[in-house]
BASERO-714255 format. One record per residue (C-alpha): z, x, y. Coordinates in steps of 0.02 Angstrom, whole numbers, padded with zeros to 5 digits, always signed. Example, Ala and Ser with C-alpha at 12.3 -4.5 7.8 and 13.67 -1.06 7.14 Angstrom:
<pts>
+00390+00615-00225+00357+00684-00053
</pts>
This chain:
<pts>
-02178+00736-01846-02273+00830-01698-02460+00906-01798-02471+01093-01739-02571+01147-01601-02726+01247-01638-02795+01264-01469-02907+01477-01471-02942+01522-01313-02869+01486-01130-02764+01340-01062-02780+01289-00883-02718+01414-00753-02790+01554-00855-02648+01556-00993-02676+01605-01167-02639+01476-01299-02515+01534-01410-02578+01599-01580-02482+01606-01755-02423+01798-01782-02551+01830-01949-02469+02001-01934-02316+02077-01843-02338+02114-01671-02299+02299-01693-02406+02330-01825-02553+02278-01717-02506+02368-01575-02443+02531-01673-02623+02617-01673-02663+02586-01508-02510+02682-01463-02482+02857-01408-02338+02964-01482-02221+02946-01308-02239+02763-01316-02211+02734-01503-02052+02834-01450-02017+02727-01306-02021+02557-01412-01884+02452-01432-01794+02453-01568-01616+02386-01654-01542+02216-01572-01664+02258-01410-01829+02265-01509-01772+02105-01604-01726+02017-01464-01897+02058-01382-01978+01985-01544-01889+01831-01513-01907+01824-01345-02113+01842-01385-02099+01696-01511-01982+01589-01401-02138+01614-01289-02264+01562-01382-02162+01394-01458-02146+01350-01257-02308+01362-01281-02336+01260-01402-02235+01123-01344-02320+01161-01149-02518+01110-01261-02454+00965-01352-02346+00890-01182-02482+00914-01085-02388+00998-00957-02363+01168-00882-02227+01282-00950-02117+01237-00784-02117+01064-00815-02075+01095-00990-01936+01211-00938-01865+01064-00860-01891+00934-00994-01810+01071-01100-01667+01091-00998-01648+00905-00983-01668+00875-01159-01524+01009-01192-01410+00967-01052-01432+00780-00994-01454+00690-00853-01457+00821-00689-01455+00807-00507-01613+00910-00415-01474+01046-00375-01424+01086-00542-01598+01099-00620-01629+01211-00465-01491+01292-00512-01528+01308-00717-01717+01365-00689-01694+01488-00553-01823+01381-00460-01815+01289-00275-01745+01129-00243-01920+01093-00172-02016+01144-00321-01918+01047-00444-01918+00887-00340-02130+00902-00346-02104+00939-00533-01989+00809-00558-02112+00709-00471-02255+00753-00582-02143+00710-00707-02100+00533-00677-02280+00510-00650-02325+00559-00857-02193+00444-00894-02065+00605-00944-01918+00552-00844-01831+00443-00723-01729+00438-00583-01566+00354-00588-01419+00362-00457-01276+00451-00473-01122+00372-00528-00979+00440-00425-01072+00497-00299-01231+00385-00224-01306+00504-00131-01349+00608-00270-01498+00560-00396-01506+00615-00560-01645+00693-00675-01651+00578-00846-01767+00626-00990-01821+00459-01004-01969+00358-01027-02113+00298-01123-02173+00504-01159-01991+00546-01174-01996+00560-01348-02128+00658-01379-02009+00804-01305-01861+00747-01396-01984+00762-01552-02045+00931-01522-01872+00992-01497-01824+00925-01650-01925+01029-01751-01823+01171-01718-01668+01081-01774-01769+01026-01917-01817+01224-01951-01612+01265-01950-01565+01128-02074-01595+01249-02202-01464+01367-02153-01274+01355-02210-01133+01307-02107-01070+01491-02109-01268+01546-02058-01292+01430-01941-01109+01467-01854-01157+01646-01860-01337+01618-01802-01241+01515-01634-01122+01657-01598-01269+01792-01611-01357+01707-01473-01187+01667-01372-01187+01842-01375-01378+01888-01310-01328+01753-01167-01185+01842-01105-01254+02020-01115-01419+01962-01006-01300+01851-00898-01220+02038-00856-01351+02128-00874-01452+02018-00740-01299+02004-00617-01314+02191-00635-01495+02219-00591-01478+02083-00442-01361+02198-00361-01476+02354-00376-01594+02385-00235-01758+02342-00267-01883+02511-00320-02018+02413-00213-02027+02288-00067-02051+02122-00132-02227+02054-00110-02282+01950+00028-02398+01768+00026-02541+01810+00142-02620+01636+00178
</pts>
């Protein structure tokens, strides 16, 4: 079983480590806040999703500290772990990232001893992503702990639980194809070198 992390402080690149919640989010940030912005706060299945989204955050975290790794890489040994063996394409694909970025991260990767490359089956041209190696299962073990965190829930929860989130998926799936088609409020920022 993976110990926890209790890492204060920042993380290379400037990130905060991730910190247990001793109190609810809101709570903290209620008195800081004026009336039109305690108005403006999410609440129902948007303000729970948020709180999720904060704590799905800060477990990425978590596993990010104890991997070693930056939160792309575990993004991708996520994905991997979840999905199997990919080609460059489809991680690209899957992480909303370049084909370039996740070949150097794939790269990086192999190097920690994460994954592996392995040819394609019906098509040699291809190479596949593999989530394996001699670190390998130190992902497959941090992973695990969420499983091991549902194992208390009933069949009928944990169905219910899986539908719930089928739904979230499919509502920021449209909601996202939605806001892609928009035009942008502001030009996108440019690299200056």
């Amino acid at each position: 079983m993976i110990e926890p992390v209790h890492a204060p402080g920042l993380i290379e690149g400037g990130v905060k480590a991730p910190r247990a919640p001793e109190a609810e989010d809101e709570a903290e940030a209620a008195p800081s806040m004026t009336s039109a912005s305690a108005r403006a706060a999410p609440k129902g299945p948007f303000g729970s999703f948020h709180r999720m989204d904060v704590r799905l955050s800060r477990y990425q975290l978590a596993v990010a500290l104890n991997l070693g790794c930056p939160l792309t890489e575990v993004h991708v040994l996520m994905l991997l772990a979840t999905q199997g063996p990919l080609t460059v394409g489809r991680v690209a694909d899957a992480t909303c990232m370049g084909s370039s970025v996740i070949t150097g991260i794939a790269d990086r990767l192999e190097k920690k001893g994460y994954v592996t490359r392995a040819r394609h089956d019906h098509d040699r041209r291809k190479t596949l992503v593999v989530l394996d190696g001699p670190r390998a299962g130190a992902v497959v073990d941090c992973l695990s702990l969420l499983d091991q965190a549902t194992c208390s829930l009933s069949a009928h929860e944990a169905a219910h639980l899986a539908d719930a989130i089928d739904q979230w998926i499919e509502l920021l799936d449209r909601c996202s194809a939605h806001l892609t088609q928009l035009t942008p409020l502001a030009d996108r920022p440019r690299r200056t070198r």
